[in-house]
Kinemage of the C-alpha trace (Angstrom):
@kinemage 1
@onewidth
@group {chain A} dominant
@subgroup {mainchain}
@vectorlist {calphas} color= white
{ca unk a 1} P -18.898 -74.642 -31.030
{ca unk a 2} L -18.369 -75.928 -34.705
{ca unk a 3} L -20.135 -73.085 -35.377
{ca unk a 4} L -18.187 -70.474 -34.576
{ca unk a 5} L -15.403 -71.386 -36.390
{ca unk a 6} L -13.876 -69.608 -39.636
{ca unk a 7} L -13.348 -72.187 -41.842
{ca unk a 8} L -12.383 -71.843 -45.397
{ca unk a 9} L -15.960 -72.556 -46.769
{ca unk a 10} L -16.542 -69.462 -45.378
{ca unk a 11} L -14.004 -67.487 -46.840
{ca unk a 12} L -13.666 -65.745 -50.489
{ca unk a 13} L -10.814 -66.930 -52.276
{ca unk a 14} L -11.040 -66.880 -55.594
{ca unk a 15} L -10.561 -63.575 -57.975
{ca unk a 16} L -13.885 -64.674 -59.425
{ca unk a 17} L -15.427 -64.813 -56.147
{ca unk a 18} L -14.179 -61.079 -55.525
{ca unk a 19} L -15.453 -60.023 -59.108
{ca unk a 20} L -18.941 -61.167 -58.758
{ca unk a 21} L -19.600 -59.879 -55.585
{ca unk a 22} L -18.185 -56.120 -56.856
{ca unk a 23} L -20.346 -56.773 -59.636
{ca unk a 24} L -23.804 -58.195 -58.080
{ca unk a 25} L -23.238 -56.306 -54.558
{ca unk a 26} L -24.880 -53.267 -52.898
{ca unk a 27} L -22.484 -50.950 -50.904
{ca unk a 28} L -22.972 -49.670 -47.184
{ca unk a 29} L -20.414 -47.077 -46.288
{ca unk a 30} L -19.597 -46.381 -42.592
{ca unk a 31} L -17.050 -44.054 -41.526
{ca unk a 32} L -13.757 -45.608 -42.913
{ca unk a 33} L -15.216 -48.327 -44.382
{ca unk a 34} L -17.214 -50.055 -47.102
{ca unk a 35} L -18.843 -53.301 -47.114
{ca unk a 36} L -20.086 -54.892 -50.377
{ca unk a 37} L -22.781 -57.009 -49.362
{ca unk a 38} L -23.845 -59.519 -52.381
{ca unk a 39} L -26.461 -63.246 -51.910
{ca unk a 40} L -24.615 -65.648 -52.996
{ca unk a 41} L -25.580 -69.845 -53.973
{ca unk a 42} L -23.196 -71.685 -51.344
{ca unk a 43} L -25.685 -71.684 -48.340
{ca unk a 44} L -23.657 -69.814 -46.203
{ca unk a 45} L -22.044 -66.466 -45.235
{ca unk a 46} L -18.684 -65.686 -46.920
{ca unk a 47} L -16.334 -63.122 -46.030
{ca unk a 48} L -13.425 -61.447 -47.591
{ca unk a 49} L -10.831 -58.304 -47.642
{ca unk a 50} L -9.617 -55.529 -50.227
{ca unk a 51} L -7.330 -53.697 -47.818
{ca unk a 52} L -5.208 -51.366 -49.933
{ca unk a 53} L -1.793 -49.808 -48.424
{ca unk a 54} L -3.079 -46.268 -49.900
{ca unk a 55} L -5.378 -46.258 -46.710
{ca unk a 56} L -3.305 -48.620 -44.327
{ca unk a 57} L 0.388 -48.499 -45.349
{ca unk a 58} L 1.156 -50.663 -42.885
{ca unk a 59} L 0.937 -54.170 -42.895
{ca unk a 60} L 0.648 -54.245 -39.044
{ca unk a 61} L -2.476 -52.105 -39.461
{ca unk a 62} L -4.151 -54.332 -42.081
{ca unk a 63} L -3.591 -57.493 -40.188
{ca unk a 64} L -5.467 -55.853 -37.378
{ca unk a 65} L -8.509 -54.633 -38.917
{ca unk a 66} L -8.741 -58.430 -40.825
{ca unk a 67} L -8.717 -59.643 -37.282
{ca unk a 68} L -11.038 -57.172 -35.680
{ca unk a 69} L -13.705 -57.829 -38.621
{ca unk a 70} L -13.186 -61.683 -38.563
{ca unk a 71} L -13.346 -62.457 -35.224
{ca unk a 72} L -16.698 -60.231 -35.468
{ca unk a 73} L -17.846 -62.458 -38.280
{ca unk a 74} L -17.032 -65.701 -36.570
{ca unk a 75} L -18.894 -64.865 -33.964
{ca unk a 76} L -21.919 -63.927 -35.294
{ca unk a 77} L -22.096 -65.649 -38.742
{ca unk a 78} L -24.836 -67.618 -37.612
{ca unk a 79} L -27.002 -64.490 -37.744
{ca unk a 80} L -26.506 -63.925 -41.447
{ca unk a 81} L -28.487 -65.460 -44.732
{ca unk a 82} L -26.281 -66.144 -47.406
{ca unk a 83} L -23.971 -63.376 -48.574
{ca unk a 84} L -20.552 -62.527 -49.591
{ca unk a 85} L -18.867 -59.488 -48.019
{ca unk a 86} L -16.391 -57.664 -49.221
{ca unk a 87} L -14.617 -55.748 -46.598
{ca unk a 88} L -12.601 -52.200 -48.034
{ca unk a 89} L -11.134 -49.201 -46.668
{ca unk a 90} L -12.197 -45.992 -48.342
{ca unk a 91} L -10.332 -43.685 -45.794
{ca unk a 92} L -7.450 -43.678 -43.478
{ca unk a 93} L -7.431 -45.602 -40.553
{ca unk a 94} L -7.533 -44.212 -37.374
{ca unk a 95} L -4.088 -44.120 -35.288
{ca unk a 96} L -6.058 -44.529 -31.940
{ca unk a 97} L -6.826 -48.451 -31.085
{ca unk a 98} L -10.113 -47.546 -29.145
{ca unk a 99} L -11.289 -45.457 -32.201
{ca unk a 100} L -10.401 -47.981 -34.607
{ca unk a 101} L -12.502 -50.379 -32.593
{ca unk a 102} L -15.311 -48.456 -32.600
{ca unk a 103} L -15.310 -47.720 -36.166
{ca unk a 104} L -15.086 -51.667 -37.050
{ca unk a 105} L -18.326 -52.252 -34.203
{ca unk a 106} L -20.183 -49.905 -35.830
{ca unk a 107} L -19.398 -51.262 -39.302
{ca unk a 108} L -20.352 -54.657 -38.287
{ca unk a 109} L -23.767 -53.259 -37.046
{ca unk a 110} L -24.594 -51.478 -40.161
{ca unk a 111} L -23.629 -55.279 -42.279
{ca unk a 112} L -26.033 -56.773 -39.286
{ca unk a 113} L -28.712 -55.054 -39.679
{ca unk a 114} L -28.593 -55.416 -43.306
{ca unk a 115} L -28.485 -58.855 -43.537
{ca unk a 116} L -29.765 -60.662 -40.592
{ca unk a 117} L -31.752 -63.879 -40.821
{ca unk a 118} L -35.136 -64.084 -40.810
């Protein structure tokens, strides 16, 4: 189950890491959403978040989508080449937990079928 896990290799934490991506990435929009989807060197996935509090005031409501979108990325890392994604809100989010579900599933399947091994 090693992995599975979200470790920090597979994490963006640098600004530079951020700025590259924005700057070598392509952009899929899906309802709410917009993933920046760049290749990157390291060998592996990478994911990270620009949630802003113009589209989630909350910090409750951030927190949840990051853990809706990373558990989805955990789980199915192994089906991705080497990227960097870059994870934004463009919209408000919905208020309803089902919808706000749905939205992130179908996000995730859009980045999938983007960037699936081969």
């Amino acid at each position: 189950m090693e992995a599975a896990r979200f470790s920090k290799r597979a994490r963006l934490l640098t600004a530079a890491q951020f700025d590259a991506a924005f700057k070598r990435g392509k952009r899929l929009n899906h309802g709410v959403f917009t993933a920046v989807v760049a290749s990157n060197e390291c060998g592996a996935p990478r994911l990270g978040f620009a949630l802003s509090k113009k589209h989630a005031p909350l910090a409750v409501q951030r927190n949840r989508v990051r853990r809706l979108l990373r558990e989805r990325f955990r789980l199915q890392q192994a089906q991705l080449v080497a990227v960097d994604l870059v994870l934004m809100l463009r919209g408000r989010l919905p208020t309803d937990a089902q919808a706000l579900k749905t939205e992130t599933e179908a996000l995730w399947q859009q980045v999938l079928s983007r960037c699936q091994t081969r």
